[in-house]
C-alpha positions as CSV (number, residue, x, y, z in Angstrom):
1,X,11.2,-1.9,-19.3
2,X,8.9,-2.7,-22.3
3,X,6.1,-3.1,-20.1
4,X,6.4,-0.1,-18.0
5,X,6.7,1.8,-21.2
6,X,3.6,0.0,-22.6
7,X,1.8,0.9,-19.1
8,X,2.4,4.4,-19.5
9,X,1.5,5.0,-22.7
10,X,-2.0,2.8,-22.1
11,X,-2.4,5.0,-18.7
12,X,-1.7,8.7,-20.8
13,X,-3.8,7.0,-23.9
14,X,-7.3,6.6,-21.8
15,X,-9.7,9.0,-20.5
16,X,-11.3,9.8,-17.3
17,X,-14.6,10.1,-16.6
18,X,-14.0,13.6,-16.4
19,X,-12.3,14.1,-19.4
20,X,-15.3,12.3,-21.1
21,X,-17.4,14.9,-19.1
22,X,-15.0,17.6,-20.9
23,X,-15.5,15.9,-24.3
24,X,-19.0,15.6,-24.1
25,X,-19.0,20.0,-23.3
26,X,-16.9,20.3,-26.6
27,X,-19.3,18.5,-28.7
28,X,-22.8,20.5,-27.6
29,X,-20.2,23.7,-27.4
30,X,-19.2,24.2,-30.7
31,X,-22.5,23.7,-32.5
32,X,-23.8,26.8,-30.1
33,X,-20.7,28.9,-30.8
34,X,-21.3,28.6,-34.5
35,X,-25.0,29.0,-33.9
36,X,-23.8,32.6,-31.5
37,X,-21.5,33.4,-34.6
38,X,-24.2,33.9,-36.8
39,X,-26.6,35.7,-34.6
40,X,-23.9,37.9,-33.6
41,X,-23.4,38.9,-37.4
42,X,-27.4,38.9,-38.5
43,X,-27.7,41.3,-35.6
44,X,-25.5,43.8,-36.3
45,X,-26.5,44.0,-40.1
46,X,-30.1,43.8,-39.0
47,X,-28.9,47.2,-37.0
48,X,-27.9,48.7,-40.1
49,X,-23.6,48.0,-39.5
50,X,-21.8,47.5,-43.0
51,X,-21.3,43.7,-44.1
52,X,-17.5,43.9,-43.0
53,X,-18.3,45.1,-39.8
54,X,-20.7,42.1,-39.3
55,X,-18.5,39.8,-40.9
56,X,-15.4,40.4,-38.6
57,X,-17.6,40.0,-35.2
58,X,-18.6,36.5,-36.7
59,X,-15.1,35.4,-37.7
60,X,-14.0,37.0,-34.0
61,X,-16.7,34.8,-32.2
62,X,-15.3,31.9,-34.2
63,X,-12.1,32.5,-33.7
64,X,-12.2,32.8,-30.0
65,X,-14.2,30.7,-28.5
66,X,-12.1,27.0,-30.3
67,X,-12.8,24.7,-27.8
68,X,-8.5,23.5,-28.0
69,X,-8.1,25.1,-24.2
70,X,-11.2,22.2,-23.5
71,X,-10.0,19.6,-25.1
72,X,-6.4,20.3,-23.6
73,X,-7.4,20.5,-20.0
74,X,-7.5,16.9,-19.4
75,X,-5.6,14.7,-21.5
76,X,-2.4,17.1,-20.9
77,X,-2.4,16.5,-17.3
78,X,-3.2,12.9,-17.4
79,X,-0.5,12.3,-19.5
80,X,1.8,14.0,-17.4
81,X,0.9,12.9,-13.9
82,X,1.2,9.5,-14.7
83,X,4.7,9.8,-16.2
84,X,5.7,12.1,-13.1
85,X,4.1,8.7,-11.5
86,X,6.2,6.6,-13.3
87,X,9.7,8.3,-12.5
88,X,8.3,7.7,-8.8
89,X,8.0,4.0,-9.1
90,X,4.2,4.4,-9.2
91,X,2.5,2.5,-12.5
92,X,-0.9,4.0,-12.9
93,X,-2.9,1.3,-15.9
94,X,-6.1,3.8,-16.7
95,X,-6.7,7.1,-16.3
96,X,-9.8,6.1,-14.6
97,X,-7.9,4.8,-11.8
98,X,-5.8,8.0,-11.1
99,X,-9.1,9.7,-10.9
100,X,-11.1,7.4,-8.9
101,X,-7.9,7.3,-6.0
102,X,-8.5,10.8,-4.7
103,X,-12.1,10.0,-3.9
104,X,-10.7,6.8,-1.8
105,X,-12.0,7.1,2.2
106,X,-11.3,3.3,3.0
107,X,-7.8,1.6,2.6
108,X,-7.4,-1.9,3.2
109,X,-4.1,-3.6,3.4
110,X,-2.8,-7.2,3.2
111,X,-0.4,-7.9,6.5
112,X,2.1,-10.6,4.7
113,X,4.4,-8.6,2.4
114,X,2.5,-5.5,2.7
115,X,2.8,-4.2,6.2
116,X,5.5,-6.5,7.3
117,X,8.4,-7.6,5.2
118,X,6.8,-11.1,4.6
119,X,10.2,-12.9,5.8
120,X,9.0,-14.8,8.7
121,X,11.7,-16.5,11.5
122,X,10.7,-18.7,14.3
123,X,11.2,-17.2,17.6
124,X,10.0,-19.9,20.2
125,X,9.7,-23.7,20.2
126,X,7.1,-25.1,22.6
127,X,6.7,-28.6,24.0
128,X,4.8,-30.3,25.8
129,X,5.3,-32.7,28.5
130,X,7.8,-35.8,27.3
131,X,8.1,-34.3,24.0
132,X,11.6,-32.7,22.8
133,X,12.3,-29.2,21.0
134,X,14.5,-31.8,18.5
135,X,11.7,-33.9,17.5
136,X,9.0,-31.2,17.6
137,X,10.9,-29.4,15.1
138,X,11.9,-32.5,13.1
139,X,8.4,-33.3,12.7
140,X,7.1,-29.7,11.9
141,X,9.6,-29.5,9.3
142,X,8.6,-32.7,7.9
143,X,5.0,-31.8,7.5
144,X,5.5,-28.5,6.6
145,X,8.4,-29.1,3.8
146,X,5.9,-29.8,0.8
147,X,3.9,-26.9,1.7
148,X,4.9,-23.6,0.0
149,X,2.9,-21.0,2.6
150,X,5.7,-19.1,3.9
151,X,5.3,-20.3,7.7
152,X,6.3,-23.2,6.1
153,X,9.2,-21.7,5.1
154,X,10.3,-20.3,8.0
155,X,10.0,-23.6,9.8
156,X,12.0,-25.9,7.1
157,X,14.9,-23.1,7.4
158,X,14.9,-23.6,11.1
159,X,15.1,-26.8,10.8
160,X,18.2,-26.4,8.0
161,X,20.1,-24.0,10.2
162,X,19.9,-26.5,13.2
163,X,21.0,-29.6,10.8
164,X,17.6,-31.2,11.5
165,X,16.8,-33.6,8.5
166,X,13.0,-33.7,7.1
167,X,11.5,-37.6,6.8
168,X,9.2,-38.4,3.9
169,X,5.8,-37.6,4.0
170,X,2.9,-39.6,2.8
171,X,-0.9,-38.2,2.7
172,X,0.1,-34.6,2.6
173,X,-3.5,-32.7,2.4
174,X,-3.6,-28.9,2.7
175,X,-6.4,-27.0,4.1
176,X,-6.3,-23.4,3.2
177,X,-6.4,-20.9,6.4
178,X,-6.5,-23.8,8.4
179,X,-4.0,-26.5,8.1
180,X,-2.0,-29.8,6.8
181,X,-2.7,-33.6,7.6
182,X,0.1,-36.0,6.5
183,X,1.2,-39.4,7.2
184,X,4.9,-40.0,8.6
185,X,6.0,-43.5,9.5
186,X,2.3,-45.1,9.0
187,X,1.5,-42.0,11.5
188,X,-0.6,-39.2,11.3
189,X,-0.1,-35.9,11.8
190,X,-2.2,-32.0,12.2
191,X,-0.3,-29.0,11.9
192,X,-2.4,-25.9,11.9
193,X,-3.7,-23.3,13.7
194,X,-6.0,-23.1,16.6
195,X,-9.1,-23.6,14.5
196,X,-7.6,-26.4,12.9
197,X,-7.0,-28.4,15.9
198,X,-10.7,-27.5,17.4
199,X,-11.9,-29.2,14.0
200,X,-9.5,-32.4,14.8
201,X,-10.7,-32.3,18.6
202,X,-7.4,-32.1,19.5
203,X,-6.9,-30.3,23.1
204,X,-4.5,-27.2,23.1
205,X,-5.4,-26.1,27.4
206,X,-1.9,-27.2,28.1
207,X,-0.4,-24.6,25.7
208,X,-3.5,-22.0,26.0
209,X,-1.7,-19.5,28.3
210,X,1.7,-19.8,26.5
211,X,-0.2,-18.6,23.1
212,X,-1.6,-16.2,24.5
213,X,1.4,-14.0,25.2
214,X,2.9,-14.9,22.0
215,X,-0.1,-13.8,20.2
216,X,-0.2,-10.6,22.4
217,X,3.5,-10.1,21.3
218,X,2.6,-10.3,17.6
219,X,4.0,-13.6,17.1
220,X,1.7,-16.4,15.2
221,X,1.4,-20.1,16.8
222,X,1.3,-22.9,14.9
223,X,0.4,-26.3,16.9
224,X,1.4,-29.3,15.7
225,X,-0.4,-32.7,17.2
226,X,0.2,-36.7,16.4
227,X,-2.7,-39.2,16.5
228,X,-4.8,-36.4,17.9
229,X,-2.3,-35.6,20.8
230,X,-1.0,-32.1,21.1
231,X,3.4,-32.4,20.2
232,X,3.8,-28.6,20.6
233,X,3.6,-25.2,19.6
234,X,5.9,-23.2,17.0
235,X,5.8,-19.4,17.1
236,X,6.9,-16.7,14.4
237,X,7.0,-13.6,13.6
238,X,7.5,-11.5,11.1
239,X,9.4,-8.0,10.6
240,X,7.2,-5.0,9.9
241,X,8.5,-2.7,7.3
242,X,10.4,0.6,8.5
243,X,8.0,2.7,7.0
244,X,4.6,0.9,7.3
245,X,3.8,2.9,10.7
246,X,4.6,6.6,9.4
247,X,2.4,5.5,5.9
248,X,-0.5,4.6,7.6
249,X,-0.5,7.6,9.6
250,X,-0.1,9.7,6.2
251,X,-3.1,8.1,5.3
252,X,-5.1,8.9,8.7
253,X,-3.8,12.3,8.3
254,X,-6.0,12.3,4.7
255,X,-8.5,11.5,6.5
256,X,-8.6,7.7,4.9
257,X,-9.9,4.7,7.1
258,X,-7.0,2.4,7.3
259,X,-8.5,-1.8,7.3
260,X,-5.4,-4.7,7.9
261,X,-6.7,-7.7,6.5
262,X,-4.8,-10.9,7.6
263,X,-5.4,-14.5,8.6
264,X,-3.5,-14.4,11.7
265,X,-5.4,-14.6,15.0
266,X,-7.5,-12.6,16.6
267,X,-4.7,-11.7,19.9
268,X,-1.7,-11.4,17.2
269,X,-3.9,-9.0,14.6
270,X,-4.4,-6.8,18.0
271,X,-1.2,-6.7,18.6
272,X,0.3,-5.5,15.3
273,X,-3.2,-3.2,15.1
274,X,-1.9,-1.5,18.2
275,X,2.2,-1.2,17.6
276,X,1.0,0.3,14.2
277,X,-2.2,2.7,15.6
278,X,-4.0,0.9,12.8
279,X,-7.7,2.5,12.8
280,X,-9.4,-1.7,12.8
281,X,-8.0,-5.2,12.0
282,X,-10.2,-8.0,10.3
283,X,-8.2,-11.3,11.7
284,X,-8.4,-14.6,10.5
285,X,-9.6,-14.0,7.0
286,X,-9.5,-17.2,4.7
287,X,-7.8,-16.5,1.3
288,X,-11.1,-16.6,-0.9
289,X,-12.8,-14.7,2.0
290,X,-10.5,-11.2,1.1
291,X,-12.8,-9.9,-2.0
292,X,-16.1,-10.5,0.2
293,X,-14.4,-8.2,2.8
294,X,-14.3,-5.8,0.3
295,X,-17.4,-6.0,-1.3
296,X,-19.0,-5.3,2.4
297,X,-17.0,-2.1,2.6
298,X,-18.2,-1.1,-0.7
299,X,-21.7,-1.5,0.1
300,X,-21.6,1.2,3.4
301,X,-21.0,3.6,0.6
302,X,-17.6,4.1,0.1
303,X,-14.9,4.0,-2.0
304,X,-12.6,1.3,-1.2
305,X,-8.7,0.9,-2.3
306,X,-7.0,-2.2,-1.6
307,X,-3.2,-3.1,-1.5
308,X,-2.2,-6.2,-1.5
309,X,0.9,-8.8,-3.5
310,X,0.1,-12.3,-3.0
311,X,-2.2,-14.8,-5.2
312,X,-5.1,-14.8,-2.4
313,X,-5.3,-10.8,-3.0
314,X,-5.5,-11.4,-6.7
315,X,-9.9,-11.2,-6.3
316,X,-9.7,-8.5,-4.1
317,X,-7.7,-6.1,-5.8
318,X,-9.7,-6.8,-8.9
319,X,-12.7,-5.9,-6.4
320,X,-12.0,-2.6,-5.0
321,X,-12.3,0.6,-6.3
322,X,-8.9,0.6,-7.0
323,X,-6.2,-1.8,-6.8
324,X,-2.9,-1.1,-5.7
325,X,-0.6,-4.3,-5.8
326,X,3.3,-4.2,-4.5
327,X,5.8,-4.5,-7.1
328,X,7.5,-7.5,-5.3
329,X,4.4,-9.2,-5.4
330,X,3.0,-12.2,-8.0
331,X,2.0,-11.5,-11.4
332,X,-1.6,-12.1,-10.7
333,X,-1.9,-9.9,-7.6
334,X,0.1,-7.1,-10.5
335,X,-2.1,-8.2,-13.2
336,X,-5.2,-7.4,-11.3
337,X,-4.2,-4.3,-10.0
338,X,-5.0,-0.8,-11.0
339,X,-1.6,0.8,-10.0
340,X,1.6,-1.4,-9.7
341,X,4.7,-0.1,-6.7
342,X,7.5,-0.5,-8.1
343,X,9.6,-0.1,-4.6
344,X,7.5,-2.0,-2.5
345,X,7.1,0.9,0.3
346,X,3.3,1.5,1.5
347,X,4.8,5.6,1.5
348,X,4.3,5.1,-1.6
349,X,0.7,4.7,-1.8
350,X,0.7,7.9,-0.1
351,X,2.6,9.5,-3.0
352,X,-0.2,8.0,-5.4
353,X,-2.6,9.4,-3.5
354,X,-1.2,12.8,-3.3
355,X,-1.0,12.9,-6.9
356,X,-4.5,11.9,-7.5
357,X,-5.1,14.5,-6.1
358,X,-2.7,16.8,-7.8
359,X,-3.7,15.7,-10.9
360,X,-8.1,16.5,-10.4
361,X,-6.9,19.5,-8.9
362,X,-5.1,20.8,-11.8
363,X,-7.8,19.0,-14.1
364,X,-10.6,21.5,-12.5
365,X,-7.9,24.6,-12.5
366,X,-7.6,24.1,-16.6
367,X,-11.2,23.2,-17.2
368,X,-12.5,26.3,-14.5
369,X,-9.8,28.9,-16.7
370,X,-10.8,27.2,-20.0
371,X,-14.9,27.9,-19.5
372,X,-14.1,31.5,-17.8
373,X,-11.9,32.6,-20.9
374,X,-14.9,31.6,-23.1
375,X,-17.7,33.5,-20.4
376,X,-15.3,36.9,-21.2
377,X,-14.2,36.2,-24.9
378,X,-17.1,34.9,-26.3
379,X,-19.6,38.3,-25.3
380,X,-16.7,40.5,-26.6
381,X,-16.2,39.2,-29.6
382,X,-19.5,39.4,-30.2
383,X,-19.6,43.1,-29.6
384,X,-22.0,43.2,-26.4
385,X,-19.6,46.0,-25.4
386,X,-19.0,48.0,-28.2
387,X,-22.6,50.2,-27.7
388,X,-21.3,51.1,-24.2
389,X,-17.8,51.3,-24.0
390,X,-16.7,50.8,-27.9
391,X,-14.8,48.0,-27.4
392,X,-14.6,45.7,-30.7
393,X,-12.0,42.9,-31.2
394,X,-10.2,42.5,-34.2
395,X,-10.1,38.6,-35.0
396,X,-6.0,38.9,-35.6
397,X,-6.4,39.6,-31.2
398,X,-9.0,36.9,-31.3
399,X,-6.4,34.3,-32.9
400,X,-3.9,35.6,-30.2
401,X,-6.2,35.1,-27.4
402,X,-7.0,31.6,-28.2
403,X,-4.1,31.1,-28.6
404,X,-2.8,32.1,-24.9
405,X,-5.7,30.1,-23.5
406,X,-4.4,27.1,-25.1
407,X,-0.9,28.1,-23.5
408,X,-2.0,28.6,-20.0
409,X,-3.7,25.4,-19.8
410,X,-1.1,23.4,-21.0
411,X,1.7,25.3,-18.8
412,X,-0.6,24.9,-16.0
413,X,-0.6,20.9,-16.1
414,X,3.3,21.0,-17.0
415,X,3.3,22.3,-13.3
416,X,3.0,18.3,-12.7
417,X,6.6,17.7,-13.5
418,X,7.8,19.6,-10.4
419,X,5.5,17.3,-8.1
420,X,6.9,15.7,-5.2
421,X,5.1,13.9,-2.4
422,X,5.1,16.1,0.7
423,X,4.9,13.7,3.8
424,X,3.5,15.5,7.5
425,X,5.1,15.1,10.8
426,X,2.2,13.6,13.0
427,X,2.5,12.5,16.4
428,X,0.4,9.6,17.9
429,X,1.1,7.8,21.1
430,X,3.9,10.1,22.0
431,X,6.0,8.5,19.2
432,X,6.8,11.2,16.2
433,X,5.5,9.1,13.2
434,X,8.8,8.1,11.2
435,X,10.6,7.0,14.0
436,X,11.4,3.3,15.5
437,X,8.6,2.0,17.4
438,X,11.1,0.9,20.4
439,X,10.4,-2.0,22.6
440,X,13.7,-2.7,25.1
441,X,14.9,-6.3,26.1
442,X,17.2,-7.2,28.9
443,X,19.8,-10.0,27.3
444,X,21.6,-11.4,30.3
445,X,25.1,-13.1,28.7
446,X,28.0,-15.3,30.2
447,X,31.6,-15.1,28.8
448,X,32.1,-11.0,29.4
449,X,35.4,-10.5,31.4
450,X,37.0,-7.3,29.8
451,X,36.4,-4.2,28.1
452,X,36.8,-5.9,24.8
453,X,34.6,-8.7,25.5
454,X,31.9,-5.6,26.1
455,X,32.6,-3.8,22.7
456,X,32.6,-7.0,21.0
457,X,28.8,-7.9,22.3
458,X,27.6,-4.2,21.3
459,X,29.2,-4.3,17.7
460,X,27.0,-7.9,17.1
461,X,24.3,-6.5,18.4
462,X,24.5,-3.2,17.1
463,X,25.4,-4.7,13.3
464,X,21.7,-6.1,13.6
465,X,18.9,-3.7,11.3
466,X,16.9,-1.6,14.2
467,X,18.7,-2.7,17.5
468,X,20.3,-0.2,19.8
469,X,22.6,-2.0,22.7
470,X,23.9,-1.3,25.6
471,X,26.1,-3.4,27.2
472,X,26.9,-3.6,31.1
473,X,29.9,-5.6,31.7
474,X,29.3,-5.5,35.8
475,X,26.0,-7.2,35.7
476,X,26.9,-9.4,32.3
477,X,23.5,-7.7,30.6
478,X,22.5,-6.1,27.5
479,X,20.2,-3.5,27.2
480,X,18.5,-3.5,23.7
481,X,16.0,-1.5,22.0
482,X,14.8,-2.4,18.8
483,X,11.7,-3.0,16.5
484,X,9.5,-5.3,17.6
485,X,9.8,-7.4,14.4
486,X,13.2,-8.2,15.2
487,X,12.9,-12.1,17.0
488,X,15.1,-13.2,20.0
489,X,16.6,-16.3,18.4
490,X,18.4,-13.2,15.6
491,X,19.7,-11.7,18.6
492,X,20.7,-14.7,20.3
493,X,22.4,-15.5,17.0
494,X,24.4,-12.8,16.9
495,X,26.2,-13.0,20.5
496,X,26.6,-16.7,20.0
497,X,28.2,-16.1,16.6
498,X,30.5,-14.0,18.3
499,X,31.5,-16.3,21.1
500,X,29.4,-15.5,24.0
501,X,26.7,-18.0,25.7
502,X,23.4,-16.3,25.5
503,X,21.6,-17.2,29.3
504,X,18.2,-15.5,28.9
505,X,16.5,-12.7,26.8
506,X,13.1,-11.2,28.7
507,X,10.8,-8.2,27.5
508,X,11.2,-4.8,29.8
509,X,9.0,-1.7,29.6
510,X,10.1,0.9,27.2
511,X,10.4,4.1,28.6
C-alpha cells in the first residue's frame, strides 16, 4: 500500500513535457503583461484621461490576465488522472509516461503471462520406436527438475501427478532459448527445442510430421534425445487469458499495431497469431534478443509500448516508449516499467490508453480556455473598447474574472473523476470480440449405461473453466466446445475422475 501511495504521489508530483511547455508560456507571459500594463496606463494619460482613470486600467490589466488558469491546466489534471488510474488498478510512475501513451501506434506484447495465463500443462507424450511414455517422461522430468523455466514446470508436475520419480542429475548446463544438457546414470542427455537438437545433430524426421500439427494447434514441442538419439517429443500448451482476444482488438480498433513477441516456434506463434487475429508475431525470440526487437521498431519512426512480466522483458520494457509491466509479474519486469497493472488483464492496457488520452484531451481543453480568456480579458481591461463601445472594467470584475478562469479549469479536469474505460463491440472473423473463441472436440467414452451416467459426464465436464458439453448417451460421445487453451489430458481428467474410461478425444470443425 506504501508503495502504491508513494507511486502516486511521484506520478501527480512530475511534469509533462507539456506542462513544461505551459511553464515555460507563464514565465515570458507575465513579464509582457506587466510590460502591456504599463503601456495601457502611459497611453491613456498621454491622451489626456485623469491619473485614476489610467491607474485602474493598469491594476485591471494586472489583475486579469494572472497566469493561475496556466499554471492550473496541467498539474490539476495530471494529478487527477493518475489517481482515477490508480482506483483502476493502473499505476502510472511519471507524468511523462501518461503523456507519451496516447501517442503509442505500436504495442508489443510478451506471450507467457501476458497473453496466455502462463500456466502451462502437457497435453501429448510422444515416443519413438522401442521407447515408452513411462521412461520418456521419467527422463524429461529428470532433466528438466533443476531448471526453473516454466515448461519445466509443467513437465516435473506431470511427472508428480503420474507418481513418476525424478533420478539425480549430474552436468546440468542450460542454454537460454535453446536447451539443457545433463548427465544421468554416466549418460547424457538434450532436451530442447528444434534448434537445439539441429545444433546437437540429433535427427527429429521421425517426429517431424507429429510436430507439426501440434505446433499448428498452438501447442509447443519439446524433444528430448539420449547419446544423440531422439527418446521423444513432449507437447504443451498453455491457456490464453479470457480477455486477451477482445483487448487486442480494442487496441486495433485505436488504430495501434499489435506485435506478440515469444520464443515459441514459428508454426505455434501462427497459430496463437491467428486464434487471436493478432496484426504479426515475431517467433523464436531469445531472452536478450526482446529489447533489440524493440529498438528496430523504434527506428521506423514510431512510438513503441511494450507489455511484458517476466525477467527476460526487464530490458525491453526499460526500452520502449513506454513500459507497461503486469502486476503478477517480477519486480524487475515492475521496476522497469513505466505503468504497473495491478489486475493482470491486457483490458487494462486499453483503460490506460483511453485515459492517456482523456487526460491530453482535457490538458489542451484547459490550456485552449486559459489562453482564450486572456485574448478577451487582456484587450478589455486595457480599454481597447472603451472609444467605441464605452466599455471599461472595474478591477473588483477583473478579480472576479480571474477568478472564474481559475474555476473553470480546475472543474474541467475534476471531470477526470467520472472516467470510465468505454470498451467497443467489434466483430472480426464472424466472432463478436468478447466472446469464447470456440473450437469443438468429439470425446468418445466407455462406462455410460443410464441417464445418470449422462448427467454425471456433462456436470465434469461442464465444471471445467470454458467447456460447453454435450453428452450423447446412444453413441457413448461427448460433444465439447471450449477454448482452445483448455488441453485434452484436463478433460480426460475430469471423466476419469468421475469414473468413466476416456477411449479417444479428436479435434472437429466448429461451426
Amino acid at each position: 500500500l506504501a508503495q502504491i501511495i508513494r507511486l502516486v504521489e511521484e506520478a501527480s508530483s512530475s511534469k509533462a513535457p507539456i506542462a513544461k511547455l505551459a511553464d515555460k508560456i507563464s514565465g515570458v507571459f507575465v513579464p509582457i503583461v506587466i510590460a502591456i500594463a504599463v503601456i495601457s496606463a502611459v497611453v491613456w494619460l498621454l491622451l489626456g484621461k485623469p491619473f485614476l482613470f489610467a491607474l485602474t486600467i493598469g491594476i485591471a490589466v494586472l489583475v486579469i490576465s494572472c497566469p493561475c488558469a496556466l499554471g492550473l491546466a496541467t498539474p490539476v489534471a495530471i494529478m487527477v488522472g493518475t489517481g482515477r488510474g490508480a482506483a483502476n488498478g493502473i499505476l502510472i510512475k511519471s507524468a511523462e509516461a501518461l503523456e507519451t501513451l496516447h501517442t503509442v501506434k505500436t504495442m508489443v506484447l510478451d506471450k507467457t503471462g501476458t497473453i496466455t495465463e502462463g500456466r502451462l500443462t502437457v497435453t501429448d507424450m510422444v515416443a519413438t520406436d522401442g521407447v515408452t511414455e513411462d521412461y520418456l517422461l521419467q527422463v524429461a522430468a529428470s532433466i528438466e527438475n533443476p531448471s526453473e523455466h516454466p515448461l519445466a514446470k509443467a513437465i516435473v508436475e506431470k511427472a508428480r501427478q503420474g507418481g513418476v520419480a525424478c533420478k539425480e542429475v549430474e552436468q546440468f548446463t542450460a542454454l537460454p532459448g535453446r536447451g539443457i544438457t545433463a548427465v544421468i546414470d554416466g549418460l547424457t542427455f538434450q532436451a530442447g527445442n528444434l534448434a537445439f537438437m539441429g545444433d546437437n545433430s540429433i535427427s527429429t524426421a521421425a517426429l517431424q510430421d507429429a510436430a507439426q500439427t501440434l505446433a499448428r494447434n498452438g501447442k509447443t514441442p519439446l524433444y528430448f534425445a539420449r547419446d544423440g538419439h531422439l527418446l521423444g517429443m513432449i507437447a504443451m500448451a498453455d491457456t490464453v487469458k479470457s480477455t486477451s482476444r477482445e483487448a487486442i482488438g480494442q487496441m486495433q480498433a485505436m488504430g495501434i499495431d499489435v506485435v506478440m513477441l515469444t520464443g515459441d516456434n514459428r508454426n505455434t506463434a501462427e497459430a496463437i497469431r491467428q486464434q487471436l487475429n493478432i496484426g504479426s508475431v515475431v517467433a523464436e525470440v531469445l531472452p536478450q534478443d526482446k529489447e533489440s526487437e524493440i529498438r528496430q521498431i523504434q527506428q521506423k519512426g514510431k512510438k513503441v509500448a511494450m507489455v511484458g512480466d517476466g525477467i527476460n522483458d526487464a530490458p525491453a520494457l526499460a526500452r520502449a516508449d513506454v513500459g507497461i509491466a503486469i502486476g503478477a509479474g517480477t519486480d524487475i519486469a515492475i521496476e522497469s516499467a513505466d505503468i504497473v497493472l495491478m489486475k493482470n488483464d491486457l483490458l487494462d492496457v486499453v483503460a490506460a490508453l483511453q485515459l492517456s488520452k482523456a487526460v491530453i484531451r482535457n490538458i489542451r481543453q484547459n490550456l485552449f480556455w486559459a489562453f482564450f480568456y486572456n485574448i478577451i480579458g487582456i484587450p478589455l481591461a486595457a480599454g481597447l473598447f472603451y472609444p467605441v463601445l464605452g466599455w471599461k472594467l472595474n478591477p473588483m470584475f477583473a478579480a472576479a474574472a480571474m477568478s472564474m478562469s481559475s474555476v473553470c479549469v480546475v472543474s474541467n479536469a475534476l471531470r477526470l473523476r467520472f472516467f470510465k474505460p468505454a470498451y467497443k463491440k467489434i466483430e472480426s472473423n464472424n466472432h463478436m470480440i468478447g466472446e469464447d473463441y470456440n473450437m469443438k472436440k468429439i470425446m468418445t467414452i466407455n462406462g455410460m449405461s443410464c441417464q445418470h451416467c449422462q448427467a454425471s459426464v456433462e456436470k465434469a465436464l461442464n465444471a471445467i473453466d470454458g467447456v460447453k458439453a454435450k453428452v450423447d448417451l446412444n453413441q457413448k460421445k461427448a460433444v465439447i466446445t471450449l477454448d482452445a487453451g483448455v488441453s485434452d489430458e484436463i478433460l480426460n481428467r475430469a471423466v476419469t475422475d468421475a469414473g468413466y474410461e476416456v477411449v479417444s478425444i479428436k479435434d472437429s470443425p466448429a461451426e
